[in-house]
C-alpha positions as CSV (number, residue, x, y, z in Angstrom):
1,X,-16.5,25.8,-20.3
2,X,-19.3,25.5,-17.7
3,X,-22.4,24.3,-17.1
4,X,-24.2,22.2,-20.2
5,X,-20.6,21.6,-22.1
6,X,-18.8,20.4,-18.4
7,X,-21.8,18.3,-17.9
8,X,-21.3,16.9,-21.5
9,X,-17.7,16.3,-20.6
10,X,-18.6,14.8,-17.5
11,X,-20.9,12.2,-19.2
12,X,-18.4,11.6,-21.4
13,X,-15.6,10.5,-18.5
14,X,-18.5,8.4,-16.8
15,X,-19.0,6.8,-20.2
16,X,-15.1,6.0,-20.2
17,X,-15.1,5.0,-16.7
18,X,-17.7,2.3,-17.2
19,X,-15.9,1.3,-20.4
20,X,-12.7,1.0,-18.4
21,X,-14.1,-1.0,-14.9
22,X,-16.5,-2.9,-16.2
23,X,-18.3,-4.1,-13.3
24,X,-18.9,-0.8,-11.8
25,X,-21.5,-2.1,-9.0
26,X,-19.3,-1.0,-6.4
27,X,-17.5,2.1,-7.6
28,X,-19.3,5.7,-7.4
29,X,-19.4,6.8,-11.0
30,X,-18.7,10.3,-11.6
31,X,-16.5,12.9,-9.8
32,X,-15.1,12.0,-6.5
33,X,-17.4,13.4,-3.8
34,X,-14.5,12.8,-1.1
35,X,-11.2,12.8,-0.8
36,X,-8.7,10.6,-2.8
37,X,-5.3,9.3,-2.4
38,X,-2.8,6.7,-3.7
39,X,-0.3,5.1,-1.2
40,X,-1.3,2.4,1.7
41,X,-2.6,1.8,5.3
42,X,-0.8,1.5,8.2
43,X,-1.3,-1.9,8.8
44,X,-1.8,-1.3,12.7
45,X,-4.1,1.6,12.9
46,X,-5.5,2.2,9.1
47,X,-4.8,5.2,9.1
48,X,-3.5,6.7,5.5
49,X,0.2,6.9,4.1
50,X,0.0,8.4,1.2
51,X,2.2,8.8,-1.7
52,X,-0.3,11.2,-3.7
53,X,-2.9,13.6,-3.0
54,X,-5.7,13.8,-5.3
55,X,-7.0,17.4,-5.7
56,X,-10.1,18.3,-3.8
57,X,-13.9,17.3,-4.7
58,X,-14.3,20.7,-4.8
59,X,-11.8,22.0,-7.6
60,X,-12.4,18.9,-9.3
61,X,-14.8,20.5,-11.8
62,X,-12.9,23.8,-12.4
63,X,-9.7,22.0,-12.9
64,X,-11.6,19.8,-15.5
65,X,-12.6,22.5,-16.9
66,X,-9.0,24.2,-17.2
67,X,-8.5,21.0,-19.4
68,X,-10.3,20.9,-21.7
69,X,-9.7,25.1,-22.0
70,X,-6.2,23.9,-22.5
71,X,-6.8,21.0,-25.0
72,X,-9.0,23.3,-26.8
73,X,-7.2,26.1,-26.8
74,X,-2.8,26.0,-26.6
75,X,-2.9,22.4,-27.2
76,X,-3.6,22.4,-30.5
77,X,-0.4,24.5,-31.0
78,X,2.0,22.3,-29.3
79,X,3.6,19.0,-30.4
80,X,1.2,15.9,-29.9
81,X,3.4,14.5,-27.3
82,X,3.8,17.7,-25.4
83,X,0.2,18.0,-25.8
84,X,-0.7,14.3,-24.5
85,X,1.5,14.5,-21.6
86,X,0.6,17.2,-20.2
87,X,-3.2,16.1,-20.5
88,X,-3.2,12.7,-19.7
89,X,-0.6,13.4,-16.8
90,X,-2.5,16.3,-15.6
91,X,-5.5,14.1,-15.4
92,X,-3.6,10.7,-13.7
93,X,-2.4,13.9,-10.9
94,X,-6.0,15.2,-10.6
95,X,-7.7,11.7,-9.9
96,X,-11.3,12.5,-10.9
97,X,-12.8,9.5,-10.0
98,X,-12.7,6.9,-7.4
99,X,-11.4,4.2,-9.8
100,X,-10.3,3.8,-13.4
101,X,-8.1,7.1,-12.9
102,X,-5.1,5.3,-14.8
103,X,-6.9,3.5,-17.4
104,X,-8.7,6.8,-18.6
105,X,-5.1,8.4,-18.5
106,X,-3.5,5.6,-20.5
107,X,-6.4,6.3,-22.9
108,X,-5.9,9.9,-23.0
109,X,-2.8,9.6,-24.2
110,X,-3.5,7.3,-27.3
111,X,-6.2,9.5,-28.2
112,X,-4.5,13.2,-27.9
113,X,-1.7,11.6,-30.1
114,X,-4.7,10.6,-32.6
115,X,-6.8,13.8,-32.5
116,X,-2.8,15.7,-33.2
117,X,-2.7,13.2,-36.0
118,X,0.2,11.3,-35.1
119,X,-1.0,8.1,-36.2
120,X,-2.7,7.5,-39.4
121,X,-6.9,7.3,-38.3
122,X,-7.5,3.3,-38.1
123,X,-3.9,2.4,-37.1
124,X,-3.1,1.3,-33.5
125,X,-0.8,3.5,-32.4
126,X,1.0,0.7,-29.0
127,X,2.3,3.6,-27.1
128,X,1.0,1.1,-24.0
129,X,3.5,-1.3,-24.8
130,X,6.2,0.8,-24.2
131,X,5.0,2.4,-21.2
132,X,3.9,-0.8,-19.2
133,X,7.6,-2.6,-20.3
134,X,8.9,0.5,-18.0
135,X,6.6,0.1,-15.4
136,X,9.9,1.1,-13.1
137,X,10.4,4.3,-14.9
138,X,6.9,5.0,-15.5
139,X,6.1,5.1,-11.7
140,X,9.3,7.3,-11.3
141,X,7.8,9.7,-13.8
142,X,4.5,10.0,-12.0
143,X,6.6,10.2,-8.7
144,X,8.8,13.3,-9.6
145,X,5.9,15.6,-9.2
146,X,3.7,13.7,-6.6
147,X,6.9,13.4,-4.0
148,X,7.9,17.2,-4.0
149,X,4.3,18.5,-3.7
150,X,3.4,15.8,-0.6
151,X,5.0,18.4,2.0
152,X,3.2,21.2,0.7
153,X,0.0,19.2,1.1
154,X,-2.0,19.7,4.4
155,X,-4.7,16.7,5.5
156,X,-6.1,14.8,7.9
157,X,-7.5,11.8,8.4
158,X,-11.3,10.7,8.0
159,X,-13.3,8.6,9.9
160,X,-13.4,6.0,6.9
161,X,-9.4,6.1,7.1
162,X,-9.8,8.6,3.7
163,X,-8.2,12.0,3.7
164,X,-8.9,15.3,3.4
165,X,-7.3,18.5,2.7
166,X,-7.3,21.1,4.4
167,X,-5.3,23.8,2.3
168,X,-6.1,25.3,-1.1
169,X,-3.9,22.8,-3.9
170,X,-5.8,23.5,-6.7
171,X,-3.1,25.2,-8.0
172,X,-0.5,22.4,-7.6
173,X,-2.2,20.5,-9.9
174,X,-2.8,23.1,-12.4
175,X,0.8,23.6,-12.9
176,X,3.0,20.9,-12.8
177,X,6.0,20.9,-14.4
178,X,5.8,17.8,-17.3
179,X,9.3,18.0,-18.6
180,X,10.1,14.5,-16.8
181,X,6.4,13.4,-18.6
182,X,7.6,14.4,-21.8
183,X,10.7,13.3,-22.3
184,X,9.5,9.4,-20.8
185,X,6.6,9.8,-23.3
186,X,9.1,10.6,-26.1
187,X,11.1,7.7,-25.6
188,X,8.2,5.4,-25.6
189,X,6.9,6.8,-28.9
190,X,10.3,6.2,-30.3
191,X,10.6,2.9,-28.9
192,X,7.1,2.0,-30.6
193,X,8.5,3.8,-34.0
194,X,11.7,2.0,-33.9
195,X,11.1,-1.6,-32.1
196,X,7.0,-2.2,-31.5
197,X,5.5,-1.1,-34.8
198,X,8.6,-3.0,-37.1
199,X,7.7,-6.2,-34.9
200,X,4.1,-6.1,-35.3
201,X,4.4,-5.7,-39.3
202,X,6.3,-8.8,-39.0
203,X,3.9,-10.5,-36.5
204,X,1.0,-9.5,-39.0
205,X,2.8,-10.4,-41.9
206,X,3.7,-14.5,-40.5
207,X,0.0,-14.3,-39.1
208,X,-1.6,-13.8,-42.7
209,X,0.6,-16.3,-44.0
210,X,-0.2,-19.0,-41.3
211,X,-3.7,-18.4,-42.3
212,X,-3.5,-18.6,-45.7
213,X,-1.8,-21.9,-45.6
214,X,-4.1,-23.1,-42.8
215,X,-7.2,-21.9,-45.4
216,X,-5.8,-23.8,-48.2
217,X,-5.3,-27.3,-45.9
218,X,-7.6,-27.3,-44.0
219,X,-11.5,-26.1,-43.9
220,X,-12.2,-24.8,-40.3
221,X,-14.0,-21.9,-39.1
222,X,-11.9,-18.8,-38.3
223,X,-12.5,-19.2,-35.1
224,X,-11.3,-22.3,-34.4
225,X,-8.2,-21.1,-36.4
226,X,-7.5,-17.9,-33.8
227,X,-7.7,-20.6,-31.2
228,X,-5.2,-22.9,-32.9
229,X,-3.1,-20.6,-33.9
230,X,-3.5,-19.2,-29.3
231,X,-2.7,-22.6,-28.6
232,X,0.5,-23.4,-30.9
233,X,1.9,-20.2,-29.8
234,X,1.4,-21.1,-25.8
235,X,2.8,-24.5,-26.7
236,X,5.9,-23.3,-28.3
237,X,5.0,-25.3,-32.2
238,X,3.4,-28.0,-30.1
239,X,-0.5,-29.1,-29.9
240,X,-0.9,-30.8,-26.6
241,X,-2.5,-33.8,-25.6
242,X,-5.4,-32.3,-23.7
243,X,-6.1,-29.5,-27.0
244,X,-5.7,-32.2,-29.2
245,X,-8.1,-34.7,-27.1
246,X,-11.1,-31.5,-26.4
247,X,-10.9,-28.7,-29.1
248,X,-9.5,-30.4,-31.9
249,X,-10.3,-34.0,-31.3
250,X,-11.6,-34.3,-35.2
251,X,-7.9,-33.9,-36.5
252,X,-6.1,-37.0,-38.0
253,X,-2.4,-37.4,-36.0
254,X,-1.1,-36.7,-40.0
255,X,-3.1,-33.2,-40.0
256,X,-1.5,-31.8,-36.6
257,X,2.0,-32.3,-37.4
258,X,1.1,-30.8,-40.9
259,X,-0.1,-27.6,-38.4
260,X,2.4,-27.5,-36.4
261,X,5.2,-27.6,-39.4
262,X,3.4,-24.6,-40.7
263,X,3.2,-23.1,-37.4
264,X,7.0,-23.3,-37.1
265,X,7.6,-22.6,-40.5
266,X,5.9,-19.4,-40.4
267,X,6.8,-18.1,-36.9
268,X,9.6,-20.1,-36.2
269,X,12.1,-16.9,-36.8
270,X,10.4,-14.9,-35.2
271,X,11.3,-13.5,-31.6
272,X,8.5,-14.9,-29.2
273,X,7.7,-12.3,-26.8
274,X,8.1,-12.6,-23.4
275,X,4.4,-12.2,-22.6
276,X,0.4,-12.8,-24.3
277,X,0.1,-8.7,-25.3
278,X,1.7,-8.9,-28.7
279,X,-1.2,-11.2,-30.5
280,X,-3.6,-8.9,-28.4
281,X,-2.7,-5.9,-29.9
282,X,-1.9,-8.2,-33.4
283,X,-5.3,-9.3,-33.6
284,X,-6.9,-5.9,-32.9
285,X,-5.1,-4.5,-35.5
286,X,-5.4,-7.1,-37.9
287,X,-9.0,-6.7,-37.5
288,X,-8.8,-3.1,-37.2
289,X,-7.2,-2.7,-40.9
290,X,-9.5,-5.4,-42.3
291,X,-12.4,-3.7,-40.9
């Protein structure tokens, strides 16, 4: 793939790149036109410690290329996580753009595992979950194949405290070996199989039931209900004095300890996850299957 279809492609990343940063005011859309990096400064003198190498501005667009060659090509013959790892990897190692480079590669894994058909089309597949609840093992991962190449890597410094390389490594990012990739990969997807995906039934399940009983008690706007529902589950059961006195003023003292008993009711067997992603990824998918 050259010309027209890489440009295509291109497009396609820059479209994912603003979907990714959001305010992109101060980032350079498009592929890097200097050298990249991940690591720190020295504090004294700025000048670069890395931990990674990107590849060079220059092979960027041949090693894009080798890609999506791969993903159209050999890809489609391999497993979906086999497949996903060593794309979305690959990518994360190549650092196209100045920012975003992580995000796009968390993205690129969902949707390999989709386009292989590993989850049913309209289904959130949470593979995320996993990943980010390893965040440890996850940077160890990325690290197995960014620490042995480092030495091989020749650079120097930039004026702008940037780096540049000085040696041909396209090559070190074409072929990596993904083994550790795959096998952290695997263990996420079976975590989501085995753990994630059973919890979130659940969650979905005690969510459509709260709403049913809150539909049938009370007449509010399903808006106000998602916030309700945001604020019970921050409060462990428990409408506070300051939600109660702002957002929710028009309930009778009788009607919130009605909601709260069916808040408790409903989730109060449930395990309350440690953090806000589970009704995130709940109310995506709750929307997603009513959609």
């Amino acid at each position: 793939m050259s010309g027209a279809p890489l440009a295509r492609f291109d497009a396609t990343l820059q479209g994912l790149a603003r979907k990714v940063l959001g305010d992109a005011r101060f980032v350079r859309l498009g592929f890097r036109k200097e050298g990249g990096f991940v690591g720190q400064h020295d504090r004294d003198n700025r000048m670069p410690l890395p931990d990674h190498i990107s590849a060079r501005p220059k092979d960027l667009p041949r090693l894009i290329d080798g890609m999506v060659a791969f993903d159209q090509g050999p890809a489609q013959n391999l497993d979906a996580v086999i497949a996903a790892s060593i794309l979305a990897f690959g990518f994360v190692y190549i650092h196209s753009f100045e920012d975003g480079n992580g995000r796009i590669h968390r993205y690129l894994i969902h949707h390999v595992l989709a386009m292989h058909g590993f989850n049913p089309p309209g289904v959130v597949f949470p593979v995320s979950t996993a990943i980010l609840d390893q965040i440890d093992e996850y940077r160890r991962v990325l690290e197995s194949s960014s620490q042995r190449l480092l030495p091989l890597v020749e650079w120097e410094p930039t004026p702008q405290f940037n780096v540049r390389v000085v040696n041909d490594t396209a090559d070190f990012h074409r072929f990596f070996d993904a083994t550790p990739h795959a096998e952290f990969l695997y263990a996420c997807v079976q975590r989501t199989i085995e753990r994630d995906l059973p919890d979130e039934t659940a969650f979905l399940q005690r969510y459509d039931q709260f709403r049913q009983r809150m539909d049938a008690s009370i007449d509010m706007p399903e808006r106000l209900t998602d916030l309700l529902f945001r604020f019970l589950r921050q409060n462990g059961s428990q409408l506070s004095s300051r939600d109660r006195e702002k957002e929710f003023a028009a309930l009778t003292d009788d009607e919130a300890r009605r909601i709260e008993a069916v808040y408790a009711q409903t989730f109060g067997r449930l395990k309350k996850s440690s953090s806000d992603w589970r009704f995130s990824f709940s109310e995506m998918a709750f929307r997603t299957i009513r959609a």
